[in-house]
C-alpha positions in Angstrom: 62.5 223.0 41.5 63.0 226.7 42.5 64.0 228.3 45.9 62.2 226.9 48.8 59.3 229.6 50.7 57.5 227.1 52.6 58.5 223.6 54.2 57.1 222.5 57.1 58.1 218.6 56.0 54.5 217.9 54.9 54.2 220.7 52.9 56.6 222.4 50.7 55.9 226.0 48.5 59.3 226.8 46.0 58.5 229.4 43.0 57.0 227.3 40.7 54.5 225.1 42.6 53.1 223.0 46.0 54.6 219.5 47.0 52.4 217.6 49.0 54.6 214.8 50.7 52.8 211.6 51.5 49.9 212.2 49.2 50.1 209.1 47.6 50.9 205.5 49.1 54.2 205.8 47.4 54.8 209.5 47.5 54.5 213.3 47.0 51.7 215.2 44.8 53.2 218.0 42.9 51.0 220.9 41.9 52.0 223.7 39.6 50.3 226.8 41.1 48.7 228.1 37.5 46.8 224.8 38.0 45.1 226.0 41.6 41.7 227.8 40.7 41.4 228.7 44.4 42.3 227.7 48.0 39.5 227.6 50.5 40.0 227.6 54.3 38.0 224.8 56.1 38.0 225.1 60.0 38.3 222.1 61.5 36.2 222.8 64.6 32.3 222.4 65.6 31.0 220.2 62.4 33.7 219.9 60.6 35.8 218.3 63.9 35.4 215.1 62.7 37.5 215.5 60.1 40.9 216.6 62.1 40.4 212.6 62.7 41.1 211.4 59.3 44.6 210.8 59.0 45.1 209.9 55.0 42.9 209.0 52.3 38.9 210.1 51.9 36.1 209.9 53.6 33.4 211.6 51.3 35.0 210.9 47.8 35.7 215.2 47.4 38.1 215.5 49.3 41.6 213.7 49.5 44.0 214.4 52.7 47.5 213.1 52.4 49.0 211.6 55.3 49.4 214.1 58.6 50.0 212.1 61.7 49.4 215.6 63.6 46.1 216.5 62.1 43.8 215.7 64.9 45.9 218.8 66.7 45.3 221.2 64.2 42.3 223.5 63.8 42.4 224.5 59.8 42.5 222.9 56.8 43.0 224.4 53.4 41.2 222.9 50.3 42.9 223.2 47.1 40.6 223.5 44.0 42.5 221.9 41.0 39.3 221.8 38.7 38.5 218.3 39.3 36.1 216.5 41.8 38.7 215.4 44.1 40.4 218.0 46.3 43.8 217.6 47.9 43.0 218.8 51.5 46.2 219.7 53.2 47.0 221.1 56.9 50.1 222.9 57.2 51.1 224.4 60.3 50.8 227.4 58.9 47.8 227.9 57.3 47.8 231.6 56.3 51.3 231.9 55.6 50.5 229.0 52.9 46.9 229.8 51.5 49.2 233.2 50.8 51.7 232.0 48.7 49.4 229.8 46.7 46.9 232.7 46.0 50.0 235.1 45.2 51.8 232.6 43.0 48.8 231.4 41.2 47.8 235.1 40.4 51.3 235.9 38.9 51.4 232.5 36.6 47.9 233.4 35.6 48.9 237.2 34.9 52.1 235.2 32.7 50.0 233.1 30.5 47.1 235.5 29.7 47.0 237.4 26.5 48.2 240.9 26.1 
């Protein structure tokens, strides 16, 4: 693993990808951040309140939100698209600051891998 940018102890953002700590039952999700197709910010206010309640796990089979005991304090959510059905849904504590990072990291894996 590289240099750390991001840790909030939930989330952590180094150069070459995003740990999600307590994803799993028994422990982090790692994501490379050439595998991120997009991050999408989901406000968790007015409809989408509910969801600020749901701790760890899924409650519509899209999306999967790792364990966050401060969650229902939160107002944002970011969805990660990994090009599969199942989302990891995250809530840092800073939202912006990480939906950055992704998005800039991503873009400069992509611009590595494609053809000249």
């Amino acid at each position: 693993m590289g240099a750390d940018i991001y840790d909030d102890g939930t989330i952590l953002c180094d150069d070459q990808g995003i740990t999600i700590r307590r994803y799993y039952p028994w422990g982090a999700k790692r994501i490379p951040y050439a595998s991120v197709k997009g991050v999408k910010t989901l406000p968790l206010t007015g409809a989408n309140k509910v969801r600020r309640w749901r701790i760890w796990g899924s409650g519509d089979f899209v999306h999967w939100w790792n364990f966050d005991p401060h969650r229902p304090k939160k107002e944002v959510a970011l969805v990660l698209d990994v090009g599969r059905r199942v989302r990891p849904t995250i809530t840092p504590d800073d939202p912006a600051t990480v939906a950055r990072i992704i998005t800039d990291k991503g873009q400069q894996q992509w611009d590595r891998m494609s053809p000249r």
